[in-house]
Steps between C-alpha positions, in 0.01 A plus 500: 500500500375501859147310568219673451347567863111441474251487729168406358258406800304784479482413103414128596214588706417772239478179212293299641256710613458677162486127418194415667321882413587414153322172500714278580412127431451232708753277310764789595418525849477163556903455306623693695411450882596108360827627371567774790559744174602831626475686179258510242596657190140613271624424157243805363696752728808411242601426106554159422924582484547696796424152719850321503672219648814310527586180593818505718800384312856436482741845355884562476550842638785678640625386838464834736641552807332815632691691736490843706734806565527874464731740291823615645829678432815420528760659795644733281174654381406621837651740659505669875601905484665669785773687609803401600562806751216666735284826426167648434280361199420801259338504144371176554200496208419147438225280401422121609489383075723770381703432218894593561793513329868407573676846639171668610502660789240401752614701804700751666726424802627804745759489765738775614777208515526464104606844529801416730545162221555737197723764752712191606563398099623805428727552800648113397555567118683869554715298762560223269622730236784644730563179661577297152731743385650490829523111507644516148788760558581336825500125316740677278748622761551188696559322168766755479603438860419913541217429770453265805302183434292619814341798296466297185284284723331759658409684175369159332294428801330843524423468132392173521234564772371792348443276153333259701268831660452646192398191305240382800361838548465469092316206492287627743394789300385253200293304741312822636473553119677862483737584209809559644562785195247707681678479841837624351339763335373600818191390510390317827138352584352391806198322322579188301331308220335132485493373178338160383755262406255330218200528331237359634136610682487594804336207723507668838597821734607498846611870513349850534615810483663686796591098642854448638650201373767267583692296294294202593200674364281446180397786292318302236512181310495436108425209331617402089255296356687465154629166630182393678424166437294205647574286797300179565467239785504110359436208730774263544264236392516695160848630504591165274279649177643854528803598279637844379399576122108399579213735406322595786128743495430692764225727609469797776190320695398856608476656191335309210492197278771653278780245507868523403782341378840435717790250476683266805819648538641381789372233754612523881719230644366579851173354650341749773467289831112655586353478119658224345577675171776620304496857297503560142615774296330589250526708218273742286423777288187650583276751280598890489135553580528309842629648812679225656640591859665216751317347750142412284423111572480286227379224379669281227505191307788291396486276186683170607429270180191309405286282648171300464189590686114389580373820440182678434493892328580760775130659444366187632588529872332754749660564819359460836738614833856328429323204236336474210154332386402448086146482358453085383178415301232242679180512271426692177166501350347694240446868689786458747829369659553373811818579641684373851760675687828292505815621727860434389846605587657697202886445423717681248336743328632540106405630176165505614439175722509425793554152619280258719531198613328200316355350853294861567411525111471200262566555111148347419341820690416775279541837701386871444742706266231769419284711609722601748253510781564855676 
């Protein structure tokens, strides 16, 4: 639970002079400029229960190392779309979030050249047909001794080079996605078809219709958050208490106070130079009802065992800046407590407490639980 961030000066001031309008005494006033009391709680502005306190105190929680990070994907859940020969963008109709599917097609590619491609493959596979049978009568004759070795060379070299034609020119084809059934049937294209190669949404576009684009060129990028999962950042001063199999909770610090559940499930053997820290992979399975994308920082807690803290309850401490200050009672009397300010330096926070240090807050001290003092 993150400390409570009050700031009660204007309240302060607010107390004490209600104090003094509401007939104060001169036992009260007189407690606390001897005490320097800073807050006066009137026991008739409150039921006898609502006014509690703790003494600070010694609790086994669970050690926590907390830790940040943000959600990411692995490489083979992103993916960069282009084209692997140059042309026109058409039929580009995409949206930044759009969900796609493996096979879709996102664009349209056009290029007079794929017509001379699919013109070429069908020159090369009527040639091949005439040279194999050629090759194989003429391999047949010089078995025979009927024909020079020279044309049964000649004939298995044409054939060969027109295989080797054919088959590129083929595979060229599949990669500009055209069915090569169509093209012997006589049907030739100039405008080709990029599909998505996963499915995925689409994360970003770098096209527009009408564009020429090279091969070096991004049309779009898609992203496959079915194996996102959670990557954190440990200290190497904490690396020792991190092992796979541990529970870790994590929260999106931008979103809410909802927190979820994730698991260590593999811990980096490489310290970055500039932080210090070594990456953890983490995994989870996150609500249906959550849209989880990559990139969303994070900020988690890792269970390490259990340990013994001086400790008071979580709702005691009020934050001020980067510290922390708790309410400690001075004087009570009949009508009303006298409370003093006391700053500390919280610790680990867990399973409700935080922890202080016995030197800032002695367990004979009885501090402010509740009212909480907004």
């Amino acid at each position: 639970m993150i400390m409570k961030e009050k700031y009660i000066i204007s309240l302060l001031m607010a107390v004490l002079i209600t104090s003094c309008q509401t007939g104060e005494t001169n036992e009260e006033r007189n407690v606390s400029k001897e005490t320097g009391v800073e807050l006066v709680l009137q026991k008739s502005a409150y039921d006898q229960n609502d006014i509690q306190f703790e003494h600070p105190s010694v609790a086994t929680v669970n050690n926590i190392i907390v830790l940040n990070g943000f959600l990411e994907v692995p490489p083979e859940s992103k993916s960069i779309i282009s084209t692997y020969f140059p042309g026109y963008v058409q039929g580009l109709e995409l949206l930044e979030g759009q969900k796609i599917k493996k096979g879709q097609v996102l664009a349209y590619i056009q290029n007079p050249d794929f017509i001379q491609i699919q013109q070429d493959y069908l020159i090369a596979k009527e040639q091949l047909k005439y040279l194999q049978e050629d090759f194989e009568r003429k391999k047949e004759l010089n078995t025979q001794n009927i024909t020079s070795k020279k044309e049964y060379l000649k004939a298995e070299s044409d054939y060969k080079v027109t295989l080797a034609q054919y088959n590129g020119l083929k595979e060229k084809l599949r990669l500009l996605n055209v069915n090569t059934g169509k093209v012997e049937a006589g049907n030739i294209t100039s405008v080709i078809a990029i599909v998505s190669p996963m499915n995925g949404n689409v994360s970003a576009i770098h096209a527009a219709n009408g564009a020429f684009l090279s091969p070096s060129d991004k049309i779009a990028e898609i992203v496959s958050t079915e194996h996102l999962h959670l990557e954190l950042q440990v200290f190497e001063a904490d690396l020792q208490y991190i092992k796979a199999g541990q529970k870790v909770d994590f929260r999106l610090s931008q979103w809410n106070d909802a927190w979820y559940t994730a698991e260590v499930y593999l811990v980096g053997t490489e310290i970055d130079e500039d932080t210090r820290t070594v990456r953890l992979h983490c995994h989870f399975d996150g609500p249906d009802s959550v849209q989880f994308i990559p990139g969303l920082y994070a900020e988690a807690r890792v269970v390490t065992g259990r340990k013994e803290i001086f400790s008071l309850p979580e709702d005691a401490l009020y934050k001020a800046n980067d510290v922390g200050y708790v309410w400690v009672k001075k004087v009570e009397n009949d009508s009303a407590i006298f409370l003093e300010k006391r700053w500390v330096k919280p610790g680990l926070f867990a399973e409700g407490r935080v922890e202080v240090k016995e030197g800032e807050i002695d367990n004979d001290l009885e501090v402010l639980v509740a009212p909480v003092i907004e």
